[in-house]
Each structure stands twice: as structure tokens, then as C-alpha cells.
C-alpha positions in Angstrom: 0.0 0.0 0.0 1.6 3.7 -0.9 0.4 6.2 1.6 -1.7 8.9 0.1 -2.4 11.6 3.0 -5.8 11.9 1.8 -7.2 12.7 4.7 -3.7 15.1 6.4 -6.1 18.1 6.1 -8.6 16.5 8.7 -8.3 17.6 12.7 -6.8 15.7 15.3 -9.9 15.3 17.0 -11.4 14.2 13.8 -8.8 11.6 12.5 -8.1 10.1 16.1 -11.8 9.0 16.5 -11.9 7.9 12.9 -9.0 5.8 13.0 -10.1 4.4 16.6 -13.4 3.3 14.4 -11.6 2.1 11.7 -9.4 -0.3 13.9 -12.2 -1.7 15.7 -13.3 -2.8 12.1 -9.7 -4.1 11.1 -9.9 -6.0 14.5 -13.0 -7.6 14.6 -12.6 -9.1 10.6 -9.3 -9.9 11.7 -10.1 -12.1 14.7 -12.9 -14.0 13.4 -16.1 -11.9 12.7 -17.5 -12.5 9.3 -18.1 -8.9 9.1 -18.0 -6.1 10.8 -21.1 -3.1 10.5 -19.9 0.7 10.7 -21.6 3.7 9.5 -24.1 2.4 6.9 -21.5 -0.1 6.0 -20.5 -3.7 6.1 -17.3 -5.3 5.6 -16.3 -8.9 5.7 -12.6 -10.6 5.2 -12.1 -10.0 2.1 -12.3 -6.3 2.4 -9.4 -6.5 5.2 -6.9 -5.3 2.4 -9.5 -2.1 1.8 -9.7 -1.6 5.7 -6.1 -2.2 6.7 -5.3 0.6 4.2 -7.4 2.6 5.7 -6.0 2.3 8.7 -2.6 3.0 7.2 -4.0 6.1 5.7 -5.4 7.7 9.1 -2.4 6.6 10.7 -0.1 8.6 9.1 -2.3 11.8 8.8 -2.3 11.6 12.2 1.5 11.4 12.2 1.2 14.4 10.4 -0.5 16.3 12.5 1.4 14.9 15.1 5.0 15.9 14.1 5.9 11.6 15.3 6.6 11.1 11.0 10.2 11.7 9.8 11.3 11.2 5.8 14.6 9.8 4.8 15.2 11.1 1.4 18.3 9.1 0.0 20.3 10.5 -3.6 21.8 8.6 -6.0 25.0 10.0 -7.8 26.0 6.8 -9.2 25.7 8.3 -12.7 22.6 5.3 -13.6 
């Protein structure tokens, strides 16, 4: 999964309750629920991929926000 930062112009407030949601989800189809209800919404194992992105997505806006994310940018001179 490549990181987006969709959602890095959300609040704290905002993305901390969403990803809470949004890893209750993961967990429960990850354990052994079938599926898992949330906002108008169901989502069963083989939306785990879809789920555990999202997850991945509120994460690191939350980094963001957060100042906890640090980049390693590495050059290449090798002349290739």
C-alpha cells in the first residue's frame, strides 16, 4: 500500500476518532467476525486489504498532525 495523505487536512480530534473506528473494524474481521457493521456499512474478510489501508491512511495523517513522521530522502549519484 503507498500512503496517500488523503485525509492530512482533517483535525486531530477528527482523524483520532476515525481511525479508533476504523481499527475496531480491522480487528473484529481480523479475529474471526465475518463482518464487521460501521456507518451504513458492512465489511467482511475480504475487504481487510481495503480496511487495513485505511488504517494505514489515518495513521499517518495523524503522524502528520502529530509531528511523530520523519522522511529519509536518499540520492543517487552513481551516474545510472
Amino acid at each position: 500500500m503507498a500512503v496517500t495523505g488523503k485525509f492530512a487536512n482533517l483535525d486531530v480530534a477528527t482523524l483520532t476518532t476515525m481511525l479508533a473506528q476504523w481499527q475496531t473494524c480491522l480487528t473484529a474481521i481480523a479475529v474471526g467476525n465475518q463482518s464487521y457493521s460501521m456507518a451504513g456499512r458492512s465489511f467482511t474478510r475480504a475487504d481487510l486489504e481495503q480496511v487495513s489501508d485505511m488504517v494505514g491512511e489515518l495513521s499517518y495523517a495523524l503522524q502528520l498532525k502529530n509531528g511523530g513522521l520523519c522522511r529519509t530522502v536518499y540520492s543517487d549519484f552513481s551516474g545510472q
